[in-house]
Residue, then its C-alpha position, 0 to 999 in steps of 0.5 A: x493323148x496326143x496334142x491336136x496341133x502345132x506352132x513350128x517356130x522357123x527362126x531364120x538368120x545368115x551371116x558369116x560363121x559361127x565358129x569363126x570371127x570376121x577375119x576367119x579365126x576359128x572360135x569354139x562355142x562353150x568358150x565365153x567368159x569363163x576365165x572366173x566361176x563367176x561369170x563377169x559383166x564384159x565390157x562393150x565397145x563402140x563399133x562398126x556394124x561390121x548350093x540347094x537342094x528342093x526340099x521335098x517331104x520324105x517317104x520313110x519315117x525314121x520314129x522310134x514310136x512311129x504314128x498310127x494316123x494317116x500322114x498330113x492331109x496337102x494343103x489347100x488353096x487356102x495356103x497358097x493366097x495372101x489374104x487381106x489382112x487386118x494387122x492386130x496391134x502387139x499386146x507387148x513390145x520392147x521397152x527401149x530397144x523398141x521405142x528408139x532405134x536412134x534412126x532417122x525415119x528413113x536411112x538410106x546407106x551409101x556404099x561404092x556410089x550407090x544409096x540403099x533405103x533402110x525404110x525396114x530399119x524402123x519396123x517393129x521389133x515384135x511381128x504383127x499378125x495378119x489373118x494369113x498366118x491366123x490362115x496358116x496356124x489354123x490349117x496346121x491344127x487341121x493337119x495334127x500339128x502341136x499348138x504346143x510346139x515351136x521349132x527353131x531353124x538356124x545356125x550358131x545364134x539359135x544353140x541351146x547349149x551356149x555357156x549360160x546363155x543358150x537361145x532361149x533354152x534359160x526359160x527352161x530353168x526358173x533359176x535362170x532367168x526374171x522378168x520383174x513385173x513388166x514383162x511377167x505376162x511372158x511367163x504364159x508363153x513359157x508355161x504354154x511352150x514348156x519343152x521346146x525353149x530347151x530342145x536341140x533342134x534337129x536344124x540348127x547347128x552352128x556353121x550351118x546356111x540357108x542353103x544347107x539346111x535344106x540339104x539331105x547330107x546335112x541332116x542327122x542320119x540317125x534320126x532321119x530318112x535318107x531323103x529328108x534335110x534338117x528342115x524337114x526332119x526337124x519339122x516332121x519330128x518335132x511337129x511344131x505350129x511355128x518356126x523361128x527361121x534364123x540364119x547370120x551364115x551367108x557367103x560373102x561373094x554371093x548377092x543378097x537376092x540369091x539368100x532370098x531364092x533359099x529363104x522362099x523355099x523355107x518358108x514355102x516348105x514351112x507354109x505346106x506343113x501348116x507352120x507359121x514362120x518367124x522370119x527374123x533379121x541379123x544384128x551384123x553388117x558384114x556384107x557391108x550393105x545391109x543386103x540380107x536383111x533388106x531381102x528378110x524384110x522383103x521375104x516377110x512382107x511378101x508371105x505375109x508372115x511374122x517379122x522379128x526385127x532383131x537388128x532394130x533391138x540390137x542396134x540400139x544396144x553399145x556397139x549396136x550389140x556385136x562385138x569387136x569382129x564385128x558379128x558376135x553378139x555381145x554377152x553381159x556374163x549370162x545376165x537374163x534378168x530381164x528387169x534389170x537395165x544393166x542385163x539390157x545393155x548387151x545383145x544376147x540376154x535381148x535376143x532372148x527376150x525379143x525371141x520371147x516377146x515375137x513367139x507370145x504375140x504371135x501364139x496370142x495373134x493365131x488363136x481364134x479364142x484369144x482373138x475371139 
């Protein structure tokens, strides 16, 4: 029988390449640590935080068992406001990376002259959850979509396939992964969303931008239509009710503000299929400036949508979580016990965590049961 709705899950990161570090040089994914079988806790030093095309819904269905119900009605009005909102307190937040990020309340940054406010810096890790994305998951529902499906949407940082550490792809395999009894409630989400954690996502790809998700050139010939971008083809395929947007890739000579034209049709697209997104920030700095996360931030409040500050966690982590070239996230060997403090000194076992903690407290937020 088929599943009556669907949580598409858009994480949404940029930055500069995935395969190359600040300075350009090439790096290849799978290629991490694995000098010795067993994988060895690396050592993290302190250091400095360092076009588009419209997307439109395809007219051909490239499904190996295609559907036999009608297509996804349009969305109503009820997609097109931002509803007032009553922001539901997170039944689970991080525990140090949330409680101190070692800012001021607010920061403000000073580069060539000019001060930028960082108030974003010290928003909560975990979203909050207003009645707009209650609004948004409940007309999926009404649209077919999977409450048992989320979709990731993002460059190198969202593989599944990373040498032990693949985004969120450990909660597949219980011998990857422990939560000790703080964060054992967790496992409903695991359970709840069985399938997705490990999916390869027809829009994620290491390299890949804002810009060319949206891009019918970028997408997977054979498993979608002519017309369709990676971002429609991976949210018609996999039918998911929230979507985790994720995206570090960014070209450095473009402003920030231009990233935000991209992100808007995103999560304009994302809103139309009844899919809540996930917006998250970045742990690096490499425009020097903290413009894109500024506009993340921006993009989030004004759709009224789920944040996840990722930057917030990773900076409270040694060398505010990046390595040396000032982009990839520290490692910690593939650790992902996630009651042992040692595993979160390093970025990506609190990617993974974080991720987890954003998609349960917005899976619990969007239900009307729960809520109920």
């Amino acid at each position: 029988m088929r599943k009556v709705a669907s949580f598409l899950l858009i994480m949404v990161f940029f930055g500069t390449s995935c395969l190359s570090n600040a300075k350009g040089h090439s790096i290849q994914p799978g290629t991490l640590d694995q000098e010795t079988e067993q994988p060895k806790v690396e050592e993290v030093k302190e250091t400095a935080d360092p076009t588009v095309t419209q997307v439109t819904k395809p007219t051909d269905v490239l499904e190996e068992n295609p559907p036999t119900s009608n297509a996804k009605p349009e969305p109503t009005d009820l997609l097109e406001k931002k509803s007032t909102h009553t922001i539901l307190t997170p039944t689970s937040v991080p525990t140090d990376a949330d409680k101190s990020s070692g800012l001021p309340e607010e920061e403000t940054l000073q580069v060539s002259g000019t001060v930028y406010p960082q108030k974003w810096m010290n928003m909560p890790v975990v979203p909050e959850v207003s009645e707009r994305a209650q609004d948004i998951y409940q007309r999926g529902l009404e649209m077919g979509n999977d409450p048992q499906s989320f979709s990731k949407i993002g460059d190198c940082q969202n593989v599944t396939d990373y040498w032990r550490t693949g985004f969120l792809s450990i909660f597949e395999d219980p011998e990857k992964y422990s939560f000790g009894d703080e964060y054992d409630h967790l496992q409903s989400a695991v359970d709840h969303f069985q399938g997705s954690f490990g999916r390869k996502s027809l829009a994620v790809a290491g390299g890949l931008n804002i810009s060319a998700v949206q891009a019918p050139l970028r997408a997977d010939p054979s498993k979608c239509a002519s017309t369709e971008s990676p971002l429609a083809c991976e949210i018609r395929r996999h039918n998911p009710s929230i979507v985790i947007i994720s995206f570090e890739e960014w070209w450095h000579n473009k402003p920030a503000e231009e990233y935000a034209v991209h992100l808007r049709t995103i999560v304009d697209y994302a809103i139309s299929q009844g899919t809540v997104p996930i917006i998250a920030t970045k742990a690096d700095n490499l425009e020097g400036d903290h413009g894109i996360n500024r506009v993340i931030v921006e993009v989030a409040q004004e759709y009224d949508v789920p944040l996840w500050n990722f930057w917030r966690a990773a900076h409270a982590l040694p060398g505010h979580g990046v390595k040396e070239d000032g982009f990839h996230l520290t490692y910690g060997g593939g650790c992902n016990q996630f009651e042992n403090p040692v595993c979160l000194k390093y970025a990506w076992p609190i990617r993974n965590l974080t991720a987890l903690q954003a998609i349960y407290t917005v899976w619990q937020g969007v239900n009307v049961q729960n809520i109920e």
